[in-house]
C-alpha positions as protocol buffer text, in pm:
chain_id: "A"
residue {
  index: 1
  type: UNK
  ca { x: 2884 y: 5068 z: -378 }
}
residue {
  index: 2
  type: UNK
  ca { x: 2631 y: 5335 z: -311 }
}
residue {
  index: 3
  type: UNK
  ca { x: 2638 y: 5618 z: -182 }
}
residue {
  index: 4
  type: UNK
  ca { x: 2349 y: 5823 z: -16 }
}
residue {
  index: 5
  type: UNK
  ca { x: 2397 y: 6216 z: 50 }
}
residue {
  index: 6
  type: UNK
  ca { x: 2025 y: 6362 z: 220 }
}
residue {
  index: 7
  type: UNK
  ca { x: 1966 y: 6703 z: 302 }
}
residue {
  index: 8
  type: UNK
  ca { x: 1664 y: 6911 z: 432 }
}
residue {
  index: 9
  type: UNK
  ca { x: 1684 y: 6876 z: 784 }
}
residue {
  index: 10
  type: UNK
  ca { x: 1732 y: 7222 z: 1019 }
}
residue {
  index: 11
  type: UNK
  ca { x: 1510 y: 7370 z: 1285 }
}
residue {
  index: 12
  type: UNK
  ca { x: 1170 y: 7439 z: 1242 }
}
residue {
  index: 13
  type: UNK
  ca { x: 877 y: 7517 z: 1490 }
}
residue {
  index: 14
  type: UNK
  ca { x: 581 y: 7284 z: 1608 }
}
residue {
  index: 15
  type: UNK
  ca { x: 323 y: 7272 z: 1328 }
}
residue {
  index: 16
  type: UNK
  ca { x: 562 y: 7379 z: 1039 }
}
residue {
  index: 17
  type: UNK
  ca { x: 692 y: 7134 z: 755 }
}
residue {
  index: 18
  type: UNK
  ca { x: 990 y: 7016 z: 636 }
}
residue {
  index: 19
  type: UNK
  ca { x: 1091 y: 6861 z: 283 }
}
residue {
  index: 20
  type: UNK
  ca { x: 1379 y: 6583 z: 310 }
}
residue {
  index: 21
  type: UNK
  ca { x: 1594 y: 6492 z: -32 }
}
residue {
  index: 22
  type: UNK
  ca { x: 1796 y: 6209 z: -48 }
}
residue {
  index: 23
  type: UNK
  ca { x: 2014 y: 6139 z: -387 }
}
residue {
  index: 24
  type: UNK
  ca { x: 2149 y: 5774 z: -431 }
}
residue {
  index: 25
  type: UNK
  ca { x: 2462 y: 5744 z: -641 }
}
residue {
  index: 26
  type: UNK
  ca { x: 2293 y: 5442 z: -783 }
}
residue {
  index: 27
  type: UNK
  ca { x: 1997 y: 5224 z: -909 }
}
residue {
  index: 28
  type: UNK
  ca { x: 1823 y: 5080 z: -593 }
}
residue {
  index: 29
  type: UNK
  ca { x: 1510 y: 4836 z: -543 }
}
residue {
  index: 30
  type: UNK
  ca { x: 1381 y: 5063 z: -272 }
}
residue {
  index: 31
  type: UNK
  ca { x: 1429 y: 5365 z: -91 }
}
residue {
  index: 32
  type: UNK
  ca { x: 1318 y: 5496 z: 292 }
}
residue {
  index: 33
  type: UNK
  ca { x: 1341 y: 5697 z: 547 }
}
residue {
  index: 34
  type: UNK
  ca { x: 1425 y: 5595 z: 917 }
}
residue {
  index: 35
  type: UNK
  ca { x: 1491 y: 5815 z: 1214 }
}
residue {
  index: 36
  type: UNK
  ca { x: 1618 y: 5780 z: 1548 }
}
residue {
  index: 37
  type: UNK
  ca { x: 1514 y: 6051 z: 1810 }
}
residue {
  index: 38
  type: UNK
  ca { x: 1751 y: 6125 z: 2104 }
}
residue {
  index: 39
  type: UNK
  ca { x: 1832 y: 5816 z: 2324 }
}
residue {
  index: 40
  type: UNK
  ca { x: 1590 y: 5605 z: 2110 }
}
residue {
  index: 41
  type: UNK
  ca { x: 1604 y: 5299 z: 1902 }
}
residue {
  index: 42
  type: UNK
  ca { x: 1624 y: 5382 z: 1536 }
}
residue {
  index: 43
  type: UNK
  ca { x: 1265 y: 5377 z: 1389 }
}
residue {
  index: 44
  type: UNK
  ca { x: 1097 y: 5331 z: 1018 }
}
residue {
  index: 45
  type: UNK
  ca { x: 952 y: 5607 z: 863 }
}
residue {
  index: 46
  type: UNK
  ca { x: 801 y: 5544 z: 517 }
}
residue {
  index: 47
  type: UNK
  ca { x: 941 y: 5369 z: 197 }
}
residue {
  index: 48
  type: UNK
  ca { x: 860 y: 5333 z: -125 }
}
residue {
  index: 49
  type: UNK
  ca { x: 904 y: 5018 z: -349 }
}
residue {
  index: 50
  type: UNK
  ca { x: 1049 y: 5196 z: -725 }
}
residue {
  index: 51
  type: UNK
  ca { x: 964 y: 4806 z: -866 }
}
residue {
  index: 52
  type: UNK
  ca { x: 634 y: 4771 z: -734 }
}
residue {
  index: 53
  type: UNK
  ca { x: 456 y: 5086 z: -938 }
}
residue {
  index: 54
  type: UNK
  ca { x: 627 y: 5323 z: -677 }
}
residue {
  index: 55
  type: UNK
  ca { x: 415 y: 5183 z: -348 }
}
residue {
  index: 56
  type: UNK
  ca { x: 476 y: 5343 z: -78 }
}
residue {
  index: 57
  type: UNK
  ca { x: 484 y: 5285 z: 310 }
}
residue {
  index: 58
  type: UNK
  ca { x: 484 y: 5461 z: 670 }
}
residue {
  index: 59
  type: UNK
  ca { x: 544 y: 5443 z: 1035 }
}
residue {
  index: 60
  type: UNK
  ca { x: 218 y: 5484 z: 1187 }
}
residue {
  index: 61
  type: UNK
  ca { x: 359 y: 5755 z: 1418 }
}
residue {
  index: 62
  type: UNK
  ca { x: 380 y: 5959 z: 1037 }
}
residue {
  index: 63
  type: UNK
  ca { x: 33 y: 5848 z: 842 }
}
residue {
  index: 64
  type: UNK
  ca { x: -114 y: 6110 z: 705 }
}
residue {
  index: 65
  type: UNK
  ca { x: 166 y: 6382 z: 810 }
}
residue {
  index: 66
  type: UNK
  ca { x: 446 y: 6265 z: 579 }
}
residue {
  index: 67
  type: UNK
  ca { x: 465 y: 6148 z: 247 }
}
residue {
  index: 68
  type: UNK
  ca { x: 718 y: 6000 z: 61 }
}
residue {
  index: 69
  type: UNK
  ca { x: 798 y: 6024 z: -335 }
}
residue {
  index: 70
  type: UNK
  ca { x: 1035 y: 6015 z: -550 }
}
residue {
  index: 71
  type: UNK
  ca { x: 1242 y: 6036 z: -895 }
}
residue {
  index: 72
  type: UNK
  ca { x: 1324 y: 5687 z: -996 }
}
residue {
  index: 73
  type: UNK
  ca { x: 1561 y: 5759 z: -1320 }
}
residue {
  index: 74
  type: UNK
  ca { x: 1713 y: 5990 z: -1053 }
}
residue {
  index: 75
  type: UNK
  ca { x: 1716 y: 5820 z: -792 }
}
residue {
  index: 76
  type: UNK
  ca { x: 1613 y: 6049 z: -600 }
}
residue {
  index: 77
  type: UNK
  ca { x: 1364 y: 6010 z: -284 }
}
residue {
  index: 78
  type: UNK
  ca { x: 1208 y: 6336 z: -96 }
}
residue {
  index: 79
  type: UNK
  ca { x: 1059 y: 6336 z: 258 }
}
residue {
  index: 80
  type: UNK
  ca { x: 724 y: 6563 z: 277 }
}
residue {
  index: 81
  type: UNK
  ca { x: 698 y: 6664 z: 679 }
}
residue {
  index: 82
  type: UNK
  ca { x: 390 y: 6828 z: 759 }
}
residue {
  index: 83
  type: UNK
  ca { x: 256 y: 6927 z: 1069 }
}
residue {
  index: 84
  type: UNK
  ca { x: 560 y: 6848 z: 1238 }
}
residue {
  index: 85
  type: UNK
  ca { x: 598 y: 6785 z: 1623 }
}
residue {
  index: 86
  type: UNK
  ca { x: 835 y: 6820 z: 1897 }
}
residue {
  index: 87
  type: UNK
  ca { x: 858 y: 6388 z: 1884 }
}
residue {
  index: 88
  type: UNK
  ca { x: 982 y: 6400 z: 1500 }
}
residue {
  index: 89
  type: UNK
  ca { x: 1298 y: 6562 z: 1658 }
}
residue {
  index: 90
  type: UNK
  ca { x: 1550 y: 6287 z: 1526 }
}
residue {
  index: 91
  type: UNK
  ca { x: 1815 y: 6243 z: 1291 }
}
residue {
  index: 92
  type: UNK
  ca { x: 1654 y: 6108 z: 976 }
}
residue {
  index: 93
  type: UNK
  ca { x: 1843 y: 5884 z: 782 }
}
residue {
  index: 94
  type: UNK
  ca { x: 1766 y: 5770 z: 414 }
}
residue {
  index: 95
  type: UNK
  ca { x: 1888 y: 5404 z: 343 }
}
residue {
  index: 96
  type: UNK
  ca { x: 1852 y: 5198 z: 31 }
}
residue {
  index: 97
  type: UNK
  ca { x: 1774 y: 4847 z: -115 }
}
residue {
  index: 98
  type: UNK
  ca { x: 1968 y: 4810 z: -398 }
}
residue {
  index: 99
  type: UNK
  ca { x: 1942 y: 4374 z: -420 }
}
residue {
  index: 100
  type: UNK
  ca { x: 1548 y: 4330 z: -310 }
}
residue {
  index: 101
  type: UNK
  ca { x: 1674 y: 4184 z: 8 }
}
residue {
  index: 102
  type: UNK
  ca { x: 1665 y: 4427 z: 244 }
}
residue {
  index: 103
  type: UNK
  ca { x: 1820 y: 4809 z: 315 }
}
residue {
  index: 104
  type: UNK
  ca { x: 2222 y: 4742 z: 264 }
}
residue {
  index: 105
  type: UNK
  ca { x: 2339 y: 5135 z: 190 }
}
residue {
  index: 106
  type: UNK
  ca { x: 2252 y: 5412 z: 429 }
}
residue {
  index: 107
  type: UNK
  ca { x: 2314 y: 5794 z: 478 }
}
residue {
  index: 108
  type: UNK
  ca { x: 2498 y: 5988 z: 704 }
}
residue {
  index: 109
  type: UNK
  ca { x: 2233 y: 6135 z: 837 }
}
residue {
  index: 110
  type: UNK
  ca { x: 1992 y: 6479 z: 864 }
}
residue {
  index: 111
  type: UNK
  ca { x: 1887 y: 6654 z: 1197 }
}
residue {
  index: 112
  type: UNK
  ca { x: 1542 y: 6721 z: 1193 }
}
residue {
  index: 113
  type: UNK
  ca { x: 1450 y: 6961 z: 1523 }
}
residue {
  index: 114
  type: UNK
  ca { x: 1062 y: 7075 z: 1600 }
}
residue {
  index: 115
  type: UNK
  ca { x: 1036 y: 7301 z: 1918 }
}
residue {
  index: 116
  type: UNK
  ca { x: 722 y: 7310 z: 2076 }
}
């Protein structure tokens, strides 16, 4: 069993960034970020692959405004948010792969809110 605690999220204004950690109680395959704003399906976000030399993914709705990394001995994953918008209001939630076949452990969840 592992457990996944994130923090990070809170209020922040349109065009201001936000830094998302996310602290597995265990050694996972990969780690990522998915969110799901209000009344929306839950989305992907970005990922990154610790057993592939630390490859990384994203969401196209997040190229080149987020980026992922992360502490692999501590298995430990941060969210960079930059230039943040009104649509990245979600809860973010970090989830892990800790058997290569697919996310099986996920967080509780962090509210992320942008005002325009």
């Amino acid at each position: 069993q592992v457990q996944l605690v994130e923090s990070g999220g809170r209020w922040v204004q349109a065009g201001g960034s936000l830094r998302l950690s996310c602290a597995a109680s265990g050694r996972t395959f990969m780690m990522g970020w998915f969110r799901q704003p209000p009344g929306k399906e839950r989305e992907f976000v970005a990922a990154i692959n610790w057993r592939s030399g630390d490859n990384t993914f994203y969401g196209d709705s997040v190229k080149g405004r987020f980026t992922i990394s992360g502490d692999n001995p501590k298995n430990t994953v941060y969210l960079q948010m930059n230039s943040l918008k009104p649509e990245d209001t979600a809860v973010y939630y970090c989830a892990a792969d800790v058997t290569g076949a697919g996310y099986n452990y996920w967080g509780q969840g962090t509210q992320v809110t942008v005002s325009s």
